[in-house]
Backbone as CSV, one residue per row, in Angstrom:
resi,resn,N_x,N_y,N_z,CA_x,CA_y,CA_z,C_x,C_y,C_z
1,UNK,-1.075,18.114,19.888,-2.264,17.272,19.880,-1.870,15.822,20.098
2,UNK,-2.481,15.061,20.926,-2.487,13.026,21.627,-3.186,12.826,21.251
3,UNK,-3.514,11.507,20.462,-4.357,10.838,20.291,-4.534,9.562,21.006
4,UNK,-5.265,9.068,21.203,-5.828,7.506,21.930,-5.308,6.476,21.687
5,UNK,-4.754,5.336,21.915,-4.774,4.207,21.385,-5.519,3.885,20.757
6,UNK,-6.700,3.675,21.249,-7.507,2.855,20.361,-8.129,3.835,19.347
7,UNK,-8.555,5.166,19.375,-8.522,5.857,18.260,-7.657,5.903,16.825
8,UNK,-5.991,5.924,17.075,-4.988,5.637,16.549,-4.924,4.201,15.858
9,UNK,-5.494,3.200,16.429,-5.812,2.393,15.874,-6.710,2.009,15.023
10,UNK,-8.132,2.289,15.326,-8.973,2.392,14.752,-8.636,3.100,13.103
11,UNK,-8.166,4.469,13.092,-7.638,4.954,12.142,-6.754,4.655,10.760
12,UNK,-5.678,3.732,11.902,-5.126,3.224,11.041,-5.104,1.792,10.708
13,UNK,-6.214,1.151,10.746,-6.447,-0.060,9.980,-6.070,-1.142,11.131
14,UNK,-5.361,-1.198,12.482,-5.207,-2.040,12.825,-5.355,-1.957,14.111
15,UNK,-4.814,-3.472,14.904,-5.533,-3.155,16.744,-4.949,-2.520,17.656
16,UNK,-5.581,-2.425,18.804,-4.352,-1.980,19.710,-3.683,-2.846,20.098
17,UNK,-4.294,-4.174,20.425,-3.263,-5.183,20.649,-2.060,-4.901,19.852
18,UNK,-1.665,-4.591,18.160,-0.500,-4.843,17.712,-0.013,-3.642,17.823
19,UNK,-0.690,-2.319,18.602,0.336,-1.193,19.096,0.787,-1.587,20.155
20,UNK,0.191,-2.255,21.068,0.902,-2.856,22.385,2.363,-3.488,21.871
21,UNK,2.324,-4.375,20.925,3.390,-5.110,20.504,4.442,-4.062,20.035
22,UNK,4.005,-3.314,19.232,5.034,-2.345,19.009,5.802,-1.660,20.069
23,UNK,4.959,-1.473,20.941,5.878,-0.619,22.223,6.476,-1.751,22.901
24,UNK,6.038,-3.145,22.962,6.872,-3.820,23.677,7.891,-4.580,23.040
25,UNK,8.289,-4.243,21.715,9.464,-4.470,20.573,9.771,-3.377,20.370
26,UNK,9.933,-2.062,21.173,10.652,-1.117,20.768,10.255,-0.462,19.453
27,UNK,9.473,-0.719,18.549,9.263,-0.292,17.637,8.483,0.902,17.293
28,UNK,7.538,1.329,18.268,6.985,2.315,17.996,6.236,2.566,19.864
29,UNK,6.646,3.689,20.555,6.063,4.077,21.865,5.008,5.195,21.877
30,UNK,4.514,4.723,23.642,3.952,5.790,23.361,4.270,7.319,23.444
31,UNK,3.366,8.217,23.289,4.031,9.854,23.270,4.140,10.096,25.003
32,UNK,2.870,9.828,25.487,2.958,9.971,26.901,1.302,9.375,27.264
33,UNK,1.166,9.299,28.288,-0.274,8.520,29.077,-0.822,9.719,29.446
34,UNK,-2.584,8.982,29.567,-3.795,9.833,30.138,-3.538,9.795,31.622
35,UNK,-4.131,10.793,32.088,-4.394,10.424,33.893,-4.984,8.811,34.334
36,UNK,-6.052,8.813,33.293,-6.178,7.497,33.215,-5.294,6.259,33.128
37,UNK,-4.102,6.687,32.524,-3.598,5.362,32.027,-3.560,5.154,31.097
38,UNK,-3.878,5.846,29.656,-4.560,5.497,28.238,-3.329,5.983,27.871
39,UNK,-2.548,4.715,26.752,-1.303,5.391,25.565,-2.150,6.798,24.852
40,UNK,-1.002,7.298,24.753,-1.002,8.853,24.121,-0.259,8.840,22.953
41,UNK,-0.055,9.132,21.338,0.400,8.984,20.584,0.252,11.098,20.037
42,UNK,1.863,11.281,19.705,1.838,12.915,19.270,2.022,12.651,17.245
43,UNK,2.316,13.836,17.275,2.411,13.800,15.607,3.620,12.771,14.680
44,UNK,4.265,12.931,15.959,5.651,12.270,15.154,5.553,10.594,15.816
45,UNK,5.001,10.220,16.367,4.695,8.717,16.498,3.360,8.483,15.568
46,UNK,2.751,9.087,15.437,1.894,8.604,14.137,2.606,8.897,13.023
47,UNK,3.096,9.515,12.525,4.473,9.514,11.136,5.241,8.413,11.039
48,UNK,6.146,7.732,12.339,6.538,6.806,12.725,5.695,5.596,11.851
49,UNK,4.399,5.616,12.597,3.450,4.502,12.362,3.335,4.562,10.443
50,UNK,3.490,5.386,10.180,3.150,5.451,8.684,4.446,4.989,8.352
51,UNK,5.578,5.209,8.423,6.691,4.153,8.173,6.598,3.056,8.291
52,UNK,5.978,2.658,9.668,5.815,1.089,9.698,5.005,0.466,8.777
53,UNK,3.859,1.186,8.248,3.042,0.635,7.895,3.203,0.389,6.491
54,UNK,4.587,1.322,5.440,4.795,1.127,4.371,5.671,-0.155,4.585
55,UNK,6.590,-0.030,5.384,7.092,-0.758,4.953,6.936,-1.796,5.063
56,UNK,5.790,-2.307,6.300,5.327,-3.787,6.374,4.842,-4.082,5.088
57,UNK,4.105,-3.163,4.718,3.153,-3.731,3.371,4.343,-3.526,2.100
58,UNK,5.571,-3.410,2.281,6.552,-3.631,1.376,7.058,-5.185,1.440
59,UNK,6.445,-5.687,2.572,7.205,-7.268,2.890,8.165,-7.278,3.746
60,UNK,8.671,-6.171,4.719,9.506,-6.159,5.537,9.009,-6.707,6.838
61,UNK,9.739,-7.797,7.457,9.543,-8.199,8.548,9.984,-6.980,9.905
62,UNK,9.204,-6.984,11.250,9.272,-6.028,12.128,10.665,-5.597,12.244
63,UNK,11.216,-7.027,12.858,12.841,-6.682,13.331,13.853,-6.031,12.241
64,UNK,13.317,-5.813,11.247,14.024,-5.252,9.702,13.472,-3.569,9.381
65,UNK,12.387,-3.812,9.702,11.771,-2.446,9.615,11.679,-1.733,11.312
66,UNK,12.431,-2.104,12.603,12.880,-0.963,13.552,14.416,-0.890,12.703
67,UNK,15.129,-1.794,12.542,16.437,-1.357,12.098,16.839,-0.574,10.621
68,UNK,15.776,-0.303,10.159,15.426,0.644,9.042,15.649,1.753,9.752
69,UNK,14.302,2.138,10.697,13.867,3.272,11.054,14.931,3.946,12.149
70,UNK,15.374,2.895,12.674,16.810,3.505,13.976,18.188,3.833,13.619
71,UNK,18.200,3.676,11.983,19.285,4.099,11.547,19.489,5.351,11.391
72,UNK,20.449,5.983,11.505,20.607,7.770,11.343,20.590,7.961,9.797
73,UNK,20.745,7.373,9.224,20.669,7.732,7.574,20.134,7.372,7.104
74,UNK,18.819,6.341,7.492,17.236,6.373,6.953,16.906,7.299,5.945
75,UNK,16.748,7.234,4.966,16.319,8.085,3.966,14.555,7.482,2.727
76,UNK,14.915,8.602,2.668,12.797,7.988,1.858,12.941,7.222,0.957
77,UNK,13.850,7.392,0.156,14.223,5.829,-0.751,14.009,4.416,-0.164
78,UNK,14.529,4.126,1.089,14.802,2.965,1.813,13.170,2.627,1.738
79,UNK,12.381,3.358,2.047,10.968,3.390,2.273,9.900,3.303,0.618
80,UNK,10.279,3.688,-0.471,9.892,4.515,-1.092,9.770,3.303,-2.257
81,UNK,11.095,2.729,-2.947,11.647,2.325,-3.602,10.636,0.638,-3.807
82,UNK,10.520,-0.040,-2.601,10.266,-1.241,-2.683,8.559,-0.987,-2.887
83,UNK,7.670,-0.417,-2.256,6.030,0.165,-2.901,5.807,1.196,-4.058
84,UNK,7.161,1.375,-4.309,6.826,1.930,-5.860,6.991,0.580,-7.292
85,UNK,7.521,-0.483,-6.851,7.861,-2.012,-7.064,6.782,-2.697,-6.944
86,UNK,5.890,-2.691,-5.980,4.831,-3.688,-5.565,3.815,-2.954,-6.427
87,UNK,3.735,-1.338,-6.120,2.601,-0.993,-7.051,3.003,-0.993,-8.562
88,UNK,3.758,-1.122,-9.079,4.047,-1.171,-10.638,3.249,-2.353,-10.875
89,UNK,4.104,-3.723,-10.278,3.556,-4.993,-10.789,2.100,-4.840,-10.421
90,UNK,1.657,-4.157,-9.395,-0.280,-4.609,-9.165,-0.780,-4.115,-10.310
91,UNK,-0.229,-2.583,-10.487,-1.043,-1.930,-11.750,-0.725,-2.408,-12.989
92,UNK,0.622,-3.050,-13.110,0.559,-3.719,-14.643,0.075,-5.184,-14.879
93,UNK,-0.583,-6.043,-13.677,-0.840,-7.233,-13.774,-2.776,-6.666,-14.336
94,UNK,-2.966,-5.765,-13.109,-4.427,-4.915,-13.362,-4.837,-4.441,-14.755
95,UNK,-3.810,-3.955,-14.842,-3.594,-2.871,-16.832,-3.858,-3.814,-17.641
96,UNK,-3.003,-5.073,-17.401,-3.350,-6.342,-18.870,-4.487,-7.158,-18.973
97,UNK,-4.966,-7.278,-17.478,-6.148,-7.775,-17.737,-7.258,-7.105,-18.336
98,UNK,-7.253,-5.883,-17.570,-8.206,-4.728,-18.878,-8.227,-4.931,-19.577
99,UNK,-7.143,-5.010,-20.405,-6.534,-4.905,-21.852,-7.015,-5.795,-22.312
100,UNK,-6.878,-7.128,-22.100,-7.394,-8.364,-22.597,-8.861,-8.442,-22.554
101,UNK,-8.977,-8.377,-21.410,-11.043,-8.324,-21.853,-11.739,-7.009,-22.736
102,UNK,-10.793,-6.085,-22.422,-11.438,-4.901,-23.650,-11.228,-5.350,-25.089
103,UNK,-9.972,-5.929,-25.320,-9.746,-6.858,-26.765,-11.264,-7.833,-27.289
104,UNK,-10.703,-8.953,-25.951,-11.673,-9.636,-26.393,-13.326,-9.246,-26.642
105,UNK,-13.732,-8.174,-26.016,-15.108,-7.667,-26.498,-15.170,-7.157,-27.961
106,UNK,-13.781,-6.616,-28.244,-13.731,-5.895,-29.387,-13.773,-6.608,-30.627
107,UNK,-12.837,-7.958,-30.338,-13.063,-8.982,-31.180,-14.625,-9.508,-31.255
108,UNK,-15.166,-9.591,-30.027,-16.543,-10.567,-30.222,-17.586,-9.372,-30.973
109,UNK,-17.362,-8.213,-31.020,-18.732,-7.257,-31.108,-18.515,-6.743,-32.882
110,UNK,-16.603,-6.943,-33.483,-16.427,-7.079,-34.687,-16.647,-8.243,-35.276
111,UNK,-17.287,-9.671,-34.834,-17.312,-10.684,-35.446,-15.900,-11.126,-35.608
112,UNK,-15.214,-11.091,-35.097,-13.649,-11.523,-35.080,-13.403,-12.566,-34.041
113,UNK,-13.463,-13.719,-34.004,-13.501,-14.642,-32.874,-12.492,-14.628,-32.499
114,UNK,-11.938,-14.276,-31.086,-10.573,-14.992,-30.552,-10.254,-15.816,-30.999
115,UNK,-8.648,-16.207,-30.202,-8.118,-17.551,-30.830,-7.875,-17.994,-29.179
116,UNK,-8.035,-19.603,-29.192,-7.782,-19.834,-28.393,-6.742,-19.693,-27.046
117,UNK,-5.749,-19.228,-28.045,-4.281,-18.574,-27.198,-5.068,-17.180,-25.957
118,UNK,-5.700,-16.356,-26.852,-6.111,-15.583,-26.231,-7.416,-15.740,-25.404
119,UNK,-8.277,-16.785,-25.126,-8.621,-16.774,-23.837,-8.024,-17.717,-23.055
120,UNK,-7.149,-18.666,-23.070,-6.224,-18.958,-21.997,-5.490,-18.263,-21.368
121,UNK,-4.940,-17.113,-22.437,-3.915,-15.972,-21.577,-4.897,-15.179,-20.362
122,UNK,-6.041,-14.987,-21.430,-7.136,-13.605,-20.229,-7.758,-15.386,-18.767
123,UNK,-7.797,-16.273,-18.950,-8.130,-16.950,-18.016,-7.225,-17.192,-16.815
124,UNK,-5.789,-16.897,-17.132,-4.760,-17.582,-16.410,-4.739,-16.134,-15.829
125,UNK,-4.709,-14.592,-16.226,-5.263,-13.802,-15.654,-6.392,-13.748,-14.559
126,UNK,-7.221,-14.056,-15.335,-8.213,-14.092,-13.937,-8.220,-14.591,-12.867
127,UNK,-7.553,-16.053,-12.971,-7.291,-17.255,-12.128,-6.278,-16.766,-11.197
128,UNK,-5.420,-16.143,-11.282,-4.533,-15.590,-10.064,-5.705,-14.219,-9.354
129,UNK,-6.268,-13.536,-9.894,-6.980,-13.117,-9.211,-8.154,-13.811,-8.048
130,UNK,-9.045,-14.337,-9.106,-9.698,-15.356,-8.260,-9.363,-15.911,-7.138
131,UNK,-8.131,-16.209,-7.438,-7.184,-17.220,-5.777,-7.183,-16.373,-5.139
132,UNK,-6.888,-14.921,-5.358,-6.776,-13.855,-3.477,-7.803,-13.467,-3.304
133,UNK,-8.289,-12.961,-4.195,-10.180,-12.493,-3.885,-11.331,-12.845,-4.704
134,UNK,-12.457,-12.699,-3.703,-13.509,-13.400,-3.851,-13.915,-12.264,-5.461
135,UNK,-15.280,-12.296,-6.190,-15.978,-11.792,-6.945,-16.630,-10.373,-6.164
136,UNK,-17.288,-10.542,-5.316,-17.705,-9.374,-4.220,-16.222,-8.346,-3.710
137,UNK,-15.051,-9.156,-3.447,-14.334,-8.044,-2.852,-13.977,-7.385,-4.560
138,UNK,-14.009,-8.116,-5.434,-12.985,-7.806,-6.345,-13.882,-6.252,-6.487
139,UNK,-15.244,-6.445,-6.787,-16.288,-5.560,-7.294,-15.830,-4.435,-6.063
140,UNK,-15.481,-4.264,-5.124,-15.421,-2.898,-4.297,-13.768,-2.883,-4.351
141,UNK,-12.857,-3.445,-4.618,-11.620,-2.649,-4.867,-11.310,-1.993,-5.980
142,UNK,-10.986,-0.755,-5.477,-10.838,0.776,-6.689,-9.920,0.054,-7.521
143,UNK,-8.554,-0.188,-7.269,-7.462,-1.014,-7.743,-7.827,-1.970,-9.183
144,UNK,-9.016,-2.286,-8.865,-9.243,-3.426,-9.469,-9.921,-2.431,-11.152
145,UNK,-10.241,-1.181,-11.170,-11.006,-0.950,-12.195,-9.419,0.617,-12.908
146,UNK,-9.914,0.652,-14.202,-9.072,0.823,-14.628,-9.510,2.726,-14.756
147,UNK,-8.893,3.397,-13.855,-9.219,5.014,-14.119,-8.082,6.003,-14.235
148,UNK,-8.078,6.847,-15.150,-7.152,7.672,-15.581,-7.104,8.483,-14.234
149,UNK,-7.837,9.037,-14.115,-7.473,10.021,-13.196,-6.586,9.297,-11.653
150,UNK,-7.108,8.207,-11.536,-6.320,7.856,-10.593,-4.291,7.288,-11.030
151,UNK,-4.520,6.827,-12.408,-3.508,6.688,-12.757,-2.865,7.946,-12.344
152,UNK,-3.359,9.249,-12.698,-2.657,10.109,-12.217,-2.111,10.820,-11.328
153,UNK,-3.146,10.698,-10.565,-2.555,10.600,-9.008,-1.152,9.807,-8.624
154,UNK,-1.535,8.592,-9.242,-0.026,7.957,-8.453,0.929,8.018,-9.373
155,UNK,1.044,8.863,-10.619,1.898,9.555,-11.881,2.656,10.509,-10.924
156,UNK,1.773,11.311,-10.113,2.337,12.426,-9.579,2.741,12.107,-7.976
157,UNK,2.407,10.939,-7.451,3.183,10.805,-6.438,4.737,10.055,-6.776
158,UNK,4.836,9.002,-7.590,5.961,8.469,-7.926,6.902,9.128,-8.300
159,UNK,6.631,10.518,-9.310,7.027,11.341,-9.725,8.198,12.504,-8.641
160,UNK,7.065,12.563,-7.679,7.602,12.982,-6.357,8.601,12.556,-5.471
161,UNK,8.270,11.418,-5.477,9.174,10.412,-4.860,10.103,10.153,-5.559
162,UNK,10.367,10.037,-6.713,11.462,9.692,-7.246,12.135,11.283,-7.241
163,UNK,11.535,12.340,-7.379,12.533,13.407,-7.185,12.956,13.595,-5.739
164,UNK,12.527,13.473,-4.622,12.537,13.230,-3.176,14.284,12.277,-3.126
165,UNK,13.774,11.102,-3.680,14.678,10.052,-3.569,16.059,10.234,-4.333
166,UNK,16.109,11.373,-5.902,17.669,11.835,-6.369,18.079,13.004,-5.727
167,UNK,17.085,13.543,-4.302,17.787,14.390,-3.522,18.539,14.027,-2.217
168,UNK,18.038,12.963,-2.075,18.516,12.122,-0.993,18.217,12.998,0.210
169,UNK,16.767,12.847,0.574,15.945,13.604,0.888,15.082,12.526,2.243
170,UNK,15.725,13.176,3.723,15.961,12.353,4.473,14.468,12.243,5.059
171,UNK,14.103,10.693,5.876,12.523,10.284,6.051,11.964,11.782,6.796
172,UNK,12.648,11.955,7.285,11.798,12.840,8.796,12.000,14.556,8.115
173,UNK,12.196,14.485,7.142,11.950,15.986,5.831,11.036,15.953,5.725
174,UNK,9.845,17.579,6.510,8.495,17.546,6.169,8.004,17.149,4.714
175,UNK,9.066,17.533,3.609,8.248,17.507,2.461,8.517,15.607,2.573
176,UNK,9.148,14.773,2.910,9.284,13.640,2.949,7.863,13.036,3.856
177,UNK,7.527,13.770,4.837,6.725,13.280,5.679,4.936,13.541,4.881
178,UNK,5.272,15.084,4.410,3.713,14.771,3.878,3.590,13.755,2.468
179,UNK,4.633,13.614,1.401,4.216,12.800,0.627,4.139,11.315,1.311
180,UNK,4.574,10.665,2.305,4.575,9.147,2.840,3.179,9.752,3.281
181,UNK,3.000,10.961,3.994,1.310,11.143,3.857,0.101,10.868,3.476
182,UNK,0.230,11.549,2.215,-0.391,11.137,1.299,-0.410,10.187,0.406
183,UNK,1.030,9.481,0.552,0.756,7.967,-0.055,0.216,6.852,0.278
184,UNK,0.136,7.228,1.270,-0.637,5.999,2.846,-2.207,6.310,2.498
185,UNK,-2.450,7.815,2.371,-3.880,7.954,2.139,-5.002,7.629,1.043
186,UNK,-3.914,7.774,-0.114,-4.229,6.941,-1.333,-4.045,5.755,-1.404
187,UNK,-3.256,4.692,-1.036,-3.292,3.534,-0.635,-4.503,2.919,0.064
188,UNK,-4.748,3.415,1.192,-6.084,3.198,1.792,-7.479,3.731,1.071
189,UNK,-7.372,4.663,0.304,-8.792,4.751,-0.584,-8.525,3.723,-2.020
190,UNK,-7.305,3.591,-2.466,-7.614,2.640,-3.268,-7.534,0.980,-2.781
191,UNK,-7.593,0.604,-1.611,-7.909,-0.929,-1.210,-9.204,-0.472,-0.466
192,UNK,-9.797,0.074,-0.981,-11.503,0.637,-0.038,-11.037,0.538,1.587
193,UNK,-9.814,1.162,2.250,-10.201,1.122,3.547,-10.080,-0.510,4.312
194,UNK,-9.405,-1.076,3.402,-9.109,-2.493,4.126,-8.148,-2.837,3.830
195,UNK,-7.205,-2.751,4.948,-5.485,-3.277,5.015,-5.316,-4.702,4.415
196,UNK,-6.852,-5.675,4.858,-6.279,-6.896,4.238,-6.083,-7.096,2.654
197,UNK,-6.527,-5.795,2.274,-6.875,-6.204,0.135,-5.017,-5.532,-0.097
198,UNK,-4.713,-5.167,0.834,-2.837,-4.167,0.055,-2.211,-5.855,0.607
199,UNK,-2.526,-6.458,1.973,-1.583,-7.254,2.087,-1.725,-8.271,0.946
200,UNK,-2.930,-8.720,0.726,-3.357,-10.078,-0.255,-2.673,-9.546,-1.696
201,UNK,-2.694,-8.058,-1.724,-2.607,-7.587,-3.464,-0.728,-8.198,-3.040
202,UNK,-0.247,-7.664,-1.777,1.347,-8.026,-1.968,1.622,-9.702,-1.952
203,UNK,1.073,-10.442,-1.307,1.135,-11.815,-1.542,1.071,-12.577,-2.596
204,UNK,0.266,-11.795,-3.025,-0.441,-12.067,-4.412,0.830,-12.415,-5.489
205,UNK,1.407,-11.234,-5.762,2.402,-10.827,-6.623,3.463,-11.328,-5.828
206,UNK,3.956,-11.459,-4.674,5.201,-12.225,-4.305,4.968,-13.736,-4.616
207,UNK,3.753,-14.132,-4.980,3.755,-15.819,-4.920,3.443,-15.906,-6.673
208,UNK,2.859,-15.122,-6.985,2.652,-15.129,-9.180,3.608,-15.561,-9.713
């Protein structure tokens, strides 16, 4: 099965212009062309693309992430290791703020007034939020609200990955390929489907 350029794009969050760039940095080609003329992308250049796409959103610059991927001993760790890092700190910067405003209700609804310490801490919280996103985006990112079940989900992908990663358990290993799978897919349902809320959540935390 080929897919389209611009389908392929569409899909995955970004343009064709920056698949053009990829094929003309070597970084990612196409599978083969339409009669038309139209890039053709097969199964294993969209897998490809899901490499790229972790690891950009790991903070890896292009020319760092083809020389990742062109190495013969590429392994899922290399990939794995640095977004299991970015998502810790999102979910534990996420976790405390919960924490703090569930406190502080608990205090206000027992007649227990905070102390001042504690709404400067929950403000200086918010205030790094505030700076990457607006009130409206905050309200539609999943990320942003605190659910068990999703905790568990990414309980059981990390889980995975970290057993993946003490097997030394190489990228292009189907079982390697469907969990970067499905980690890409949960990634994108928890930033609602918008690449720009994973890049801002990583900026975010590289500049905190």
């Amino acid at each position: 099965m080929l897919i389209q350029v611009g389908e392929l794009a569409k899909r995955a969050g970004i343009t064709v212009r920056t698949l053009h760039h990829y094929e003309q940095t070597g970084l990612l080609t196409p599978s083969a062309r339409s009669a038309a003329g139209y890039r053709l992308y097969n199964l294993a250049a969209v897998q490809r693309l899901h490499m790229i796409k972790a690891l950009a959103q790991a903070g890896l610059e292009l020319a760092t992430i083809k020389d990742y991927l062109d190495r013969d001993a590429f392994s899922l760790s290399d990939l794995l290791v640095k977004q299991i890092a970015t998502l810790d700190r999102q979910l534990q910067t996420l976790s405390t703020l919960r924490q703090r405003l569930a406190l502080l209700r608990e205090e206000l609804d027992s007649g227990d007034e905070p102390d001042l310490e504690s709404w400067l801490q929950t403000l200086e919280l918010m205030k790094m939020y505030d700076r990457w996103f607006s009130q409206q985006e905050l309200q539609v990112l999943p990320f942003a609200e605190q659910d068990a079940q999703r905790n568990q989900i990414w309980l059981k992908l990390v889980g995975e990955a970290q057993q993946l990663m003490g097997e030394r358990c190489p990228a292009d290993e189907p079982r390697a390929i469907a969990l970067a799978t499905r980690w890409m897919a949960q990634l994108e349902q928890d930033t609602a489907g918008r690449p720009e809320f994973l890049t801002r959540l990583n900026e975010m935390h590289a500049a905190e």
